[in-house]
NUZA-689621 format. One record per residue (C-alpha): residue number from 1; y, x, z. Coordinates in steps of 0.25 Angstrom, whole numbers, plus 5000, padded with zeros to 4 digits. Each point is the difference from the previous one (the first is absolute). Example, Ala and Ser with C-alpha at 12.3 -4.5 7.8 and 13.67 -1.06 7.14 Angstrom:
% NUZA-689621
   k   yy   xx   zz
   1 4982 5049 5031
   2 5014 5006 4998
% end
This chain:
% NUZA-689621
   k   yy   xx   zz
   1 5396 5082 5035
   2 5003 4984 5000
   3 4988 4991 5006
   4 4997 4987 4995
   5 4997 4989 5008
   6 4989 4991 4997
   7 5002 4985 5000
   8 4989 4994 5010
   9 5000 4988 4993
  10 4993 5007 4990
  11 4988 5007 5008
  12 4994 4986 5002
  13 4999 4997 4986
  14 4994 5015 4999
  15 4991 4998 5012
  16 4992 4987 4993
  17 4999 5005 4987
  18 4994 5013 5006
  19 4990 4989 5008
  20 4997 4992 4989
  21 4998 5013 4991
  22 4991 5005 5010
  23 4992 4985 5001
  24 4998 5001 4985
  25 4995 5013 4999
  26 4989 4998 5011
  27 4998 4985 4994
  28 4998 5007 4987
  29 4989 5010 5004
  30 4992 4989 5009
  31 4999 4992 4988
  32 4994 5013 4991
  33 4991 5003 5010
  34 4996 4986 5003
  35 4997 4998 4984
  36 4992 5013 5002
  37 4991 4996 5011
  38 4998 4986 4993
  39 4993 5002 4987
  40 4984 4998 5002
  41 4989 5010 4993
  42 4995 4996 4987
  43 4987 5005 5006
  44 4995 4997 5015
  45 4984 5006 5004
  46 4997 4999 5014
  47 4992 5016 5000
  48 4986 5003 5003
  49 5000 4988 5012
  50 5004 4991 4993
  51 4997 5001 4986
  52 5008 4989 4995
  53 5009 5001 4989
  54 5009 4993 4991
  55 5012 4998 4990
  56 5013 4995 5002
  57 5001 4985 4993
  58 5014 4996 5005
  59 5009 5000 5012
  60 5011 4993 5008
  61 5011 5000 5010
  62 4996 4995 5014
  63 5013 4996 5009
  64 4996 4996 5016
  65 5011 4995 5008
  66 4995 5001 5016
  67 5012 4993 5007
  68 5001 4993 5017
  69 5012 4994 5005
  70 5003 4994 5013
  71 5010 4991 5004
  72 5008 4996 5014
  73 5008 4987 5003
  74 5007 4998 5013
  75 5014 4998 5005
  76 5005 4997 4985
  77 4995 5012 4996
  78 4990 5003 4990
  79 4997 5013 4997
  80 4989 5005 4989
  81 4993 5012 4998
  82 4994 5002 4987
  83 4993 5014 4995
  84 4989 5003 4990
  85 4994 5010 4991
  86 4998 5002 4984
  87 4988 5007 4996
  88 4998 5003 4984
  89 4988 5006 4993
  90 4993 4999 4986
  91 4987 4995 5000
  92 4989 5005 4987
  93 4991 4992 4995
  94 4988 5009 4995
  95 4987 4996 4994
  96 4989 5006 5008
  97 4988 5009 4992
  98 4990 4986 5003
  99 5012 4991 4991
 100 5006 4995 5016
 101 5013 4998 4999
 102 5007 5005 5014
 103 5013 5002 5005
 104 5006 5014 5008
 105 5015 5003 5006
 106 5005 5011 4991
 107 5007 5008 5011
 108 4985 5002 5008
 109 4990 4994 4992
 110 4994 4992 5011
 111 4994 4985 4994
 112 5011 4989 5000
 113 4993 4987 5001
 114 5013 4991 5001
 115 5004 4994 4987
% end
């Protein structure tokens, strides 16, 4: 029985298409189960507490972008940090049972007042 030797300048080129394979595939379902969560109701009712109900009019993408940095000069050097957060929801607009129009997140239903 002959062996064949594998070239190792093949197993890199293996190794990142096996990554990026890998990265696509999660990237793919986090997307499906993002555009899942994200849809708002056509129908919101608060139950026997709160007896409010009311009818999806419209909606929209909200995108916040919570970022801090800090900075250090000295000795000619100057060095940055920089970080930050992006959180994105879809915000319904429903009129109310009384003709209100008010706003909820659709991934908790709690009141979003900031238009």
């Amino acid at each position: 029985m002959m062996r064949t030797r594998r070239s190792s300048r093949t197993a890199g080129p293996l190794a990142v298409a096996w990554v990026f394979a890998g990265a696509l595939a999660l990237s793919l379902a986090q997307a499906s189960e993002a555009a899942a969560q994200s849809e708002c109701g056509e129908y919101i009712s608060g139950g026997p507490n709160n007896p409010a109900s009311g009818t999806l009019v419209g909606s929209h993408r909200v995108t916040l972008n919570i970022g801090a940095g800090a900075g250090v000069e000295g000795l000619g050097l100057n060095l940055g940090l920089n970080g930050g957060i992006t959180v994105s929801f879809n915000v319904g607009v429903y009129r109310m049972h009384d003709d209100d129009h008010r706003s909820f997140r659709c991934d908790d239903y709690t009141e979003w007042d900031l238009q």
